[in-house]
C-alpha positions as CSV (number, residue, x, y, z in Angstrom):
1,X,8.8,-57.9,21.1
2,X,5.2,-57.5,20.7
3,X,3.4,-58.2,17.5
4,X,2.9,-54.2,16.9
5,X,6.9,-54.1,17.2
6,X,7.3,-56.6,14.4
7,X,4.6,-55.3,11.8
8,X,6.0,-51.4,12.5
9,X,9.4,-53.0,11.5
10,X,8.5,-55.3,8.4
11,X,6.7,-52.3,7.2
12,X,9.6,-50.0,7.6
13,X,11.8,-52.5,5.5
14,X,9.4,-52.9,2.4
15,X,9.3,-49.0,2.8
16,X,12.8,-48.6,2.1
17,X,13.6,-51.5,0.4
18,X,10.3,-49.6,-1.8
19,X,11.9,-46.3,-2.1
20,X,16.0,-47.8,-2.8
21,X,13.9,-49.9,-5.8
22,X,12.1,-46.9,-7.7
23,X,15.7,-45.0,-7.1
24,X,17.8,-47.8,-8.7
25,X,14.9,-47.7,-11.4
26,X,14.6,-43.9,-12.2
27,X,18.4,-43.8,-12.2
28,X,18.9,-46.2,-14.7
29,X,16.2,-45.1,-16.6
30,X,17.8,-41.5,-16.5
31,X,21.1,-42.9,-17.9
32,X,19.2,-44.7,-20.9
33,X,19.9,-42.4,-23.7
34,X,16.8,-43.3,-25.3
35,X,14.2,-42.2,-21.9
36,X,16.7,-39.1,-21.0
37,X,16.0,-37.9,-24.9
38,X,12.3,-39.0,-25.0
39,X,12.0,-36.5,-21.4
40,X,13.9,-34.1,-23.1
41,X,11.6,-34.0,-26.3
42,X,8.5,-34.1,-23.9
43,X,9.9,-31.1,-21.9
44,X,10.8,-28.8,-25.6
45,X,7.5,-29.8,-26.1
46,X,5.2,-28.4,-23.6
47,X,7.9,-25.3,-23.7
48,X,6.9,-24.6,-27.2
49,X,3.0,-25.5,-26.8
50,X,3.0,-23.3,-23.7
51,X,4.6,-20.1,-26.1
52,X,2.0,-21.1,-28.6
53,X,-0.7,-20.8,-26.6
54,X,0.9,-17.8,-24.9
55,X,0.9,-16.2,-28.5
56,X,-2.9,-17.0,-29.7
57,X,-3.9,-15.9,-26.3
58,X,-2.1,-12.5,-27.0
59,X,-3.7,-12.2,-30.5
60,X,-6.8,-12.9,-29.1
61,X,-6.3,-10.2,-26.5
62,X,-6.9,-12.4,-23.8
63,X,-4.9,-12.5,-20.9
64,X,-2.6,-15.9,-20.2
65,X,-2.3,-17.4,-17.2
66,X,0.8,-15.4,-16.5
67,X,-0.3,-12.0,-17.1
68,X,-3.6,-13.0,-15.0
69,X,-0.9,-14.3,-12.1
70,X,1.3,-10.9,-12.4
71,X,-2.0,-8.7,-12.4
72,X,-3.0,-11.0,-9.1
73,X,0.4,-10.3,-7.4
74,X,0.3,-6.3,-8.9
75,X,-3.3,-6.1,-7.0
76,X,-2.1,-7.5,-3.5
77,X,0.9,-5.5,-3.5
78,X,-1.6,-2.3,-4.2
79,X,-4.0,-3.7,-1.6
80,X,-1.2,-4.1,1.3
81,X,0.2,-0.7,0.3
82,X,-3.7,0.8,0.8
83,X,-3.9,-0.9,3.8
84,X,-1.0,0.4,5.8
85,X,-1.8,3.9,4.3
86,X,-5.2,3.2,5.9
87,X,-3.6,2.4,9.4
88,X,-1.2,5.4,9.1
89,X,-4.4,7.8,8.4
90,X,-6.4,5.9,11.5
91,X,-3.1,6.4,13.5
92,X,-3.4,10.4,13.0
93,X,-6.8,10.6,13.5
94,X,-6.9,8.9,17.0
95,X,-3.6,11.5,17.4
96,X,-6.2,14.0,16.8
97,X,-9.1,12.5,18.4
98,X,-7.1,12.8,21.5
99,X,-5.4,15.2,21.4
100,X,-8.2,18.0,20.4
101,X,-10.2,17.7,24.1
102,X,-7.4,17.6,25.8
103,X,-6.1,20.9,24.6
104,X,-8.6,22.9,24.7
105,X,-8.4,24.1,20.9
106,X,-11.6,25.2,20.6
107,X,-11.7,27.0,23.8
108,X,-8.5,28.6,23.4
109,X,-9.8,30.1,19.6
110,X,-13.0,31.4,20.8
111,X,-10.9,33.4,24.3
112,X,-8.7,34.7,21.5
113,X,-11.8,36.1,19.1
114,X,-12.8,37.2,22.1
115,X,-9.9,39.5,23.2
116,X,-9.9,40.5,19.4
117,X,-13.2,41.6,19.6
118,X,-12.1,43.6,22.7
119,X,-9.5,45.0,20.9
120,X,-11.4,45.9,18.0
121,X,-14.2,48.0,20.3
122,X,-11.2,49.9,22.3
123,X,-9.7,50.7,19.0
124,X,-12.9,52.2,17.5
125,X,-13.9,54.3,21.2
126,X,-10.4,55.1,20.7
127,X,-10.7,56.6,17.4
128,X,-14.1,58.3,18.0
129,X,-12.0,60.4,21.0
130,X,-9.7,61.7,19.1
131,X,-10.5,65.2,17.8
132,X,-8.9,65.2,14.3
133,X,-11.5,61.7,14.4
134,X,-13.6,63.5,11.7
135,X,-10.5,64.9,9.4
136,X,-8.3,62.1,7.7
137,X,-6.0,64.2,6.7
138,X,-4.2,67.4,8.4
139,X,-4.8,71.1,6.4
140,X,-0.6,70.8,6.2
141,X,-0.2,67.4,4.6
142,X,-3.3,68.0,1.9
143,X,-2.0,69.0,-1.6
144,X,-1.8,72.4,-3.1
145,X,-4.4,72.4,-6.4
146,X,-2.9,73.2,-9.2
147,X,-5.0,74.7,-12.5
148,X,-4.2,73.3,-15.5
């Protein structure tokens, strides 16, 4: 056994023989009536000078430490909701990044117009040819004039 062996060991001992003391010690300390009553006291204590403070914060309108910690948690929730909205909208628009070239969109619209257009011209030379073209309405469908 080297001399590393032995002082790795004698310190493990007075670790645990360290740790088995302050247990023995906080237990019997814990079943003292007097210390577990004292702890007690000390814990109503801070409970009621943490209300206190709570309350002249409120009248005060400042915030306490907890409202400030609920705001805090209230803003990251907001902030990782906005952020996945943001990735949903970046999602669409590469969608439509992508997409828009490879359909043609705009290409297609302006052929369309353009056959409209067509249309439009073929419907007007169409209406020009016709020989009742100046007369909207036949002599047998106008109405009779009455005198009053």
């Amino acid at each position: 056994m080297s001399d590393d062996d032995e002082v790795e060991g004698l310190r493990e001992r007075l670790t645990k023989q360290g740790e088995d003391t302050l247990g023995k010690l906080a237990e019997d300390l814990m079943a003292n009536p007097l210390v577990a009553g004292a702890l007690q006291r000390a814990f109503d204590a801070r409970e009621k000078a943490s209300s206190a403070q709570e309350a002249a914060l409120g009248a005060l309108m400042l915030p306490s430490a907890g409202d400030i910690e609920r705001l805090t948690r209230r803003v990251r929730s907001v902030s990782q909701r906005l952020e996945g909205i943001e990735d949903g909208i970046d999602r669409i628009d590469e969608r439509l990044a992508g997409t828009a070239p490879a359909s043609g969109l705009d290409a297609r619209l302006e052929a369309i117009e353009g056959h409209l257009a067509a249309l439009a011209k073929e419907l007007q030379t169409l209406h020009a040819a016709l020989p009742e073209a100046t007369s909207s309405v036949s002599p047998r469908q106008e109405r009779m004039k009455v005198s009053g």
